[in-house]
N, C-alpha and C positions, 0 to 999 in steps of 0.2 A: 689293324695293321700297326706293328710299331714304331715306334719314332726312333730317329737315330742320329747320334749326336755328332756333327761331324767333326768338333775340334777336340778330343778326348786330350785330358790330360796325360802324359806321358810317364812321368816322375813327381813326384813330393816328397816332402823332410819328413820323416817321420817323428814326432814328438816323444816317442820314448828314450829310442837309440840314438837318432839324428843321423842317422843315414839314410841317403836315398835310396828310394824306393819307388819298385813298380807299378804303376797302375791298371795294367790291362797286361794278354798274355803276350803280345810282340813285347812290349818295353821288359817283360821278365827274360825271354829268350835274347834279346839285346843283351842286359845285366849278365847273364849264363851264371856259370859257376860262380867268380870271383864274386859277387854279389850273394849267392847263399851262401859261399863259408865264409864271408865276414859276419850275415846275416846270422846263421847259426854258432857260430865263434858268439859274438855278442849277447846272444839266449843263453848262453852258457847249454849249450849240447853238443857240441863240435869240439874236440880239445885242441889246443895251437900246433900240436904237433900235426893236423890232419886236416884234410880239404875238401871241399867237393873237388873231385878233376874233372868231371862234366856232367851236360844232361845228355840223358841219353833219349828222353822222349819228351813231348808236348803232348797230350791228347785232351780236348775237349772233354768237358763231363758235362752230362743232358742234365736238364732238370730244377729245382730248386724253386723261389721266388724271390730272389732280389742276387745281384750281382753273377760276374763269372766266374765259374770254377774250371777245373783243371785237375787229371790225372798230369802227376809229373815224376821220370821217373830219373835215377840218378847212379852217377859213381864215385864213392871215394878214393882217395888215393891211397889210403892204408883201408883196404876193408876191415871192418867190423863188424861182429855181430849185432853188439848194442845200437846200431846206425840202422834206419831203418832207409832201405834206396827205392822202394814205391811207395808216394809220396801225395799228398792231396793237397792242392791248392784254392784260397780262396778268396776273390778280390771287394771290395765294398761296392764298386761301379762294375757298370754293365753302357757302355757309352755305345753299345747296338740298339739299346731300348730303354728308351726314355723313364716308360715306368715301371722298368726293375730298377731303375737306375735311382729313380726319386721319386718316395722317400726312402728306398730300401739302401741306401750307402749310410744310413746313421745308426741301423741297426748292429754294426760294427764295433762302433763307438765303444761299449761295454764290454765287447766279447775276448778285445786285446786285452785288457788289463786281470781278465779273468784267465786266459790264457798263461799270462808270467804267473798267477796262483797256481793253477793249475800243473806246472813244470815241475812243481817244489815236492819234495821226497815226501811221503804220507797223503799225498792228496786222495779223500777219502772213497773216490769212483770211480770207475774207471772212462775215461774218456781217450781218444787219439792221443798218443802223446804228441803233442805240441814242439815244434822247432823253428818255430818264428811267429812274432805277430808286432804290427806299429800300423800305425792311422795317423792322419793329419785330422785333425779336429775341424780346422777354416774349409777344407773341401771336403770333408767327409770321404777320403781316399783314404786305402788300406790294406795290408794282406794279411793275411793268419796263412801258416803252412801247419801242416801235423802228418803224424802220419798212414798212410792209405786202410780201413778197415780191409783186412781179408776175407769179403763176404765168400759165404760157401765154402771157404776152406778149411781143415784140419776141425778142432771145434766150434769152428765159428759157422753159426746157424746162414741160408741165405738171406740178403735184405729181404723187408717185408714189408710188404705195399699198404697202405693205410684204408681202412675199412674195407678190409679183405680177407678179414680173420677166417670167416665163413669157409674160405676155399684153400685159405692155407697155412693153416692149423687146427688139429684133430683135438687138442685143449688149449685153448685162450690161456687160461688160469694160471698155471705157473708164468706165461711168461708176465703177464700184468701185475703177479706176486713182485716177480724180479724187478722192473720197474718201478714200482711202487719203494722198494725196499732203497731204490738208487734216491732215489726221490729224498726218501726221509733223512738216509745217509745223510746227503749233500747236506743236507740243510739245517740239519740237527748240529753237523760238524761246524756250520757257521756261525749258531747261536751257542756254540761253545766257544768259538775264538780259535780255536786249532787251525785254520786255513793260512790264517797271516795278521800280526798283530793290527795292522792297519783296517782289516775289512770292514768296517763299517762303515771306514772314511772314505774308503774306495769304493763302495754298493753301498750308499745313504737310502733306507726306506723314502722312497715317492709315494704319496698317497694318493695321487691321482693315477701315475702310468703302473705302479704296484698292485692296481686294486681293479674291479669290474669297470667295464667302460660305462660312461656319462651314458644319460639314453637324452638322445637329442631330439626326439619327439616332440611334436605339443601335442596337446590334447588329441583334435583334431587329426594329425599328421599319425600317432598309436593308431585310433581308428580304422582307417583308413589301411595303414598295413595289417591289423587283423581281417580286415574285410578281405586282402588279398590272400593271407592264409585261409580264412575259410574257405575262398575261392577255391582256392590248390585240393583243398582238400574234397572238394566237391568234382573236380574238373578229373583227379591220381586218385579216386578211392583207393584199387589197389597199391598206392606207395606207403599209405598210411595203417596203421592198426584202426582198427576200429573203433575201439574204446577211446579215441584222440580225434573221432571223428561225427561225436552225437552232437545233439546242439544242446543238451546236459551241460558238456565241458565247454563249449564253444563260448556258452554263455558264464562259465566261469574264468576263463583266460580271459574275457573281455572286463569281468568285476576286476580279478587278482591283477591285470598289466596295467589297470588302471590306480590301481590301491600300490604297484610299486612303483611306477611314476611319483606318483603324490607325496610317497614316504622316500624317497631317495634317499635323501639325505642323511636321515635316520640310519637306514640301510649301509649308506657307504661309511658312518660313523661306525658303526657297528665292525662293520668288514675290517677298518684299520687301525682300531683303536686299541686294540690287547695285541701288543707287541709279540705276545707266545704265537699269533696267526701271520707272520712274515717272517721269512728267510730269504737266505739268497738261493736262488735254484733255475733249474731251466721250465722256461713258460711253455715250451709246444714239446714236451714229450710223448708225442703218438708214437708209432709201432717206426713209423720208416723214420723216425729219426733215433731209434736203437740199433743196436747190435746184441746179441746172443751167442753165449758161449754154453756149449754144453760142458760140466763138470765133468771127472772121475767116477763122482755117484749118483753120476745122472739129475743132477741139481741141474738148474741153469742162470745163468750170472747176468747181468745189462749192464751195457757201458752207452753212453748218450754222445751223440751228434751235434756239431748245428748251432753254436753256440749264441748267435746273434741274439741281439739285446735281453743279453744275460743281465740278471741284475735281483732286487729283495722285493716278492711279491707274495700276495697272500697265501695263504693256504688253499681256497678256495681256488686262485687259479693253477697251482701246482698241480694240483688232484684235476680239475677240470681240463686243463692241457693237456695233461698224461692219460685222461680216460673217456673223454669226451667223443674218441674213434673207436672202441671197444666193441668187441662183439658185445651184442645183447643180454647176452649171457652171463655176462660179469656185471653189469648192473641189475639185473632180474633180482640174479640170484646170488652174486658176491660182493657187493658193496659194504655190508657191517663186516665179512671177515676184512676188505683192503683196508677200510679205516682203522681198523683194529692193529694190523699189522704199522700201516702208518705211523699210527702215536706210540707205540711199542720200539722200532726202529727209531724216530726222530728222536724220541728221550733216552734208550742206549747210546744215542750217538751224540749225547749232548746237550737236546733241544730241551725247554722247558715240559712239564708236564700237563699233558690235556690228554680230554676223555675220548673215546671213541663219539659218543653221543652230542659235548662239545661239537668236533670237529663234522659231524653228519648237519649242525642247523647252522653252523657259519658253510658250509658247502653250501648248503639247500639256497640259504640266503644270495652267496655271491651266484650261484645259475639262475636264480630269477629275475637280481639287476640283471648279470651280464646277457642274460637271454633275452630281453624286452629288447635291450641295447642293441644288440646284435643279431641275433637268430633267428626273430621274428624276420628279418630279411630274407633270410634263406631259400625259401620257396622261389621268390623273384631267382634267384641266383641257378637255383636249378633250371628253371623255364627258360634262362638264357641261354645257359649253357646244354641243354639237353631238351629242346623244341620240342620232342616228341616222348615228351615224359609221360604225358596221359595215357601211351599206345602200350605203356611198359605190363607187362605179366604181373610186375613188381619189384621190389627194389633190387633184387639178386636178376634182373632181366641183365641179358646177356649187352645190353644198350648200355648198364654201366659202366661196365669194367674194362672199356679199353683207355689207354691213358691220356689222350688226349681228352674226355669226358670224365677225369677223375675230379674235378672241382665239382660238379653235379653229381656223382655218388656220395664224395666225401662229406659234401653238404647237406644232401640227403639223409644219410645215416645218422650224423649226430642232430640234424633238426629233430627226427624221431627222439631217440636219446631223451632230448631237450623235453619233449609232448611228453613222453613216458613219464620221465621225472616229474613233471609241472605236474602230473593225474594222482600218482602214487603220494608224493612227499604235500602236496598241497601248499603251493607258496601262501595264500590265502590266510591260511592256518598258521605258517611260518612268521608272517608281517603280525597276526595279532598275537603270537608268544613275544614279538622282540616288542611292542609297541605298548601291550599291557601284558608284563613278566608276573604282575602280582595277581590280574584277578582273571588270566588266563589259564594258571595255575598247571604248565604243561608237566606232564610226563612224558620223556620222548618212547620212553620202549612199552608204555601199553596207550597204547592210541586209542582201544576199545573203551575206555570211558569217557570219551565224548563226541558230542554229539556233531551235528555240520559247524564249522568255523570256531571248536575248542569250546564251547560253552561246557559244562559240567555239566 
């Protein structure tokens, strides 16, 4: 049950503008109009000759993880076309629920200042355009406005639900081409310097929040969650592949999570040390935080959602954020063309040059920190959320996909994901190229010359 905070802030100064500002949706309908056309007057998108003259609607929007959002819809007093009047709002707090409210109000914090990037003529993606955003830093209070995507209309594709490729889309490929391609864009455009002279100073690489999370394990404490993964795997056969389910691999996830504990360090050196492996970009690019436009010639374009704690992360989590919910199918069987397409885009667009092959063993590397780290939980997370997972047919069982039980599919899916990769790519093999580079002596594209764990 949630918690609910009963003294919600109402207003705060906002640090950029220094107007106040709302923090929940009464204190925005309090504020009304006069309050977004000083507020967009001040973004520079509102021109002084013109106004909001009212709202015309408040509506709730379902969904999300952290703060309230808001359909809001409006009128000027000179209409224009360039004015967009259906309108999306969204706040850093959630003072109905404790924990969307905290930590998820500091995820904000970044998204404002990317926002006023974002406004500026050339920016290289397409995102909502933007008509307001300020935060209070001391309360981690906020709003970003932009404007509403037109799901389902004219060419714009409908939203599309995350790990649901299966049901609805007849080819993955193009649209995770498009993704992929916004991806690189972004990010290629920031290690050019074309976004704003200052960006560096405003998205300083983090190497600890830019890079795979810490695995907080001990010894001990790993153990202990692979025993409860093997569990799962014995309790859901059908949720799993088989080949992730012998005790062949079992007994090698338990060598390799152990051999990446031990090497972390190494690992996360590796991860943030070649400054060509971080840009600025967005970290949770799955499917329902895009939009799709169909082209003229039947191409199709991506513009991204969702901006919170935007900020300069590696490579490895860009790709892994953006494909980590993907149908099967594009990891099976397209992953050397996305990476391909990746390093092609990121250096047309500016970014430094690296290989396909590069970019395939700093990926491999940051999914088997951030997977020990993280993902090895998963199974718990499913069994919470989905009690009755073992009675499932399988992962496509009709028990996943209603949306209340989407945190148990979508955890499902890319925990698979995760097995698949850890089977195929062999972290094992990955820790002794990065650990002995010289008498490992890898070749990444014929693997056929050696033998178990790289020996020649």
């Amino acid at each position: 049950m949630s918690q609910t905070n009963s003294r919600p802030l109402d207003f705060v100064r906002g640090d950029v503008t220094d107007l106040t500002i709302p923090a929940h949706p009464s204190a925005l309908a309090d504020a009304g109009a006069p309050f977004l056309t000083e507020a967009f007057r001040r973004f520079g998108v509102l021109p002084e000759d013109n106004a909001v003259a009212r709202i015309v609607s408040i509506e709730r929007c379902p969904g999300g993880s952290t703060g309230t959002k808001l359909f809001l819809d409006v009128e000027y007093a000179r209409p224009d076309p360039a004015l967009h009047e259906r309108l999306f709002v969204k706040f850093s707090r959630d003072f109905g629920d404790l924990r969307r409210d905290e930590p998820g109000r500091w995820e904000m914090q970044p998204e404002v200042p990317f926002m006023w990037v974002a406004r500026l003529p050339g920016f290289p993606i397409a995102i909502p355009r933007p008509y307001f955003a300020d935060y209070d830093d001391v309360t981690g209070t906020g709003i970003v406005i932009t404007e509403r995507v037109p799901y389902g209309e004219g060419a714009i594709e409908p939203h599309r639900r995350k790990t649901l490729d299966h049901r609805t889309l007849s080819d993955p490929l193009p649209y995770y081409r498009a993704t992929v391609t916004a991806l690189a864009k972004l990010a290629g455009a920031q290690k050019s310097g074309r976004l704003a002279p200052d960006i560096e100073a405003q998205f300083p690489f983090d190497p600890v929040s830019g890079s795979a999370d810490r695995i907080r394990y001990s010894e001990d404490e790993l153990r202990a969650e692979l025993a409860y993964c093997f569990d799962f795997a014995a309790r859901c056969p059908r949720l799993l592949p088989e080949a992730v389910r012998t005790p062949a691999f079992e007994a090698r996830m338990l060598a390799d999570a152990l051999r990446v504990r031990e090497h972390e360090d190494a690992i996360q050196r590796f991860l943030v040390g070649d400054p060509r492996f971080h840009a600025l970009c967005h970290w949770n690019a799955h499917i329902d935080n895009c939009w799709f436009e169909r082209q003229a010639d039947g191409s199709i374009t991506c513009g991204l959602i969702d901006w919170g704690r935007v900020g300069q992360i590696t490579l490895g989590s860009i790709l892994w954020g953006g494909l980590s919910a993907a149908h099967h199918d594009i990891w099976d069987n397209h992953l050397d063309e996305l990476l391909a397409l990746f390093t092609a885009e990121y250096h047309a667009n500016g970014g430094p040059l690296i290989t396909p092959e590069e970019l395939r063993f700093h990926l491999t590397l940051h999914i088997a920190a951030m997977g020990i780290a993280r993902v090895l939980a998963f199974p718990e997370i499913i069994t919470f959320r989905q009690p009755r997972c073992a009675e499932a047919d399988g992962p496509k069982d009709a028990m996943f996909e209603t949306e209340d039980i989407e945190a148990a599919r979508n955890t499902l899916h890319v925990y698979t994901v995760f097995l698949k990769l850890w089977l195929r790519e062999d972290f094992g093999r990955a820790i002794d190229r990065l650990m002995h580079p010289m008498t490992a002596a890898w070749v990444i594209d014929d693997r056929e010359i050696f033998d178990e764990r790289g020996a020649p």
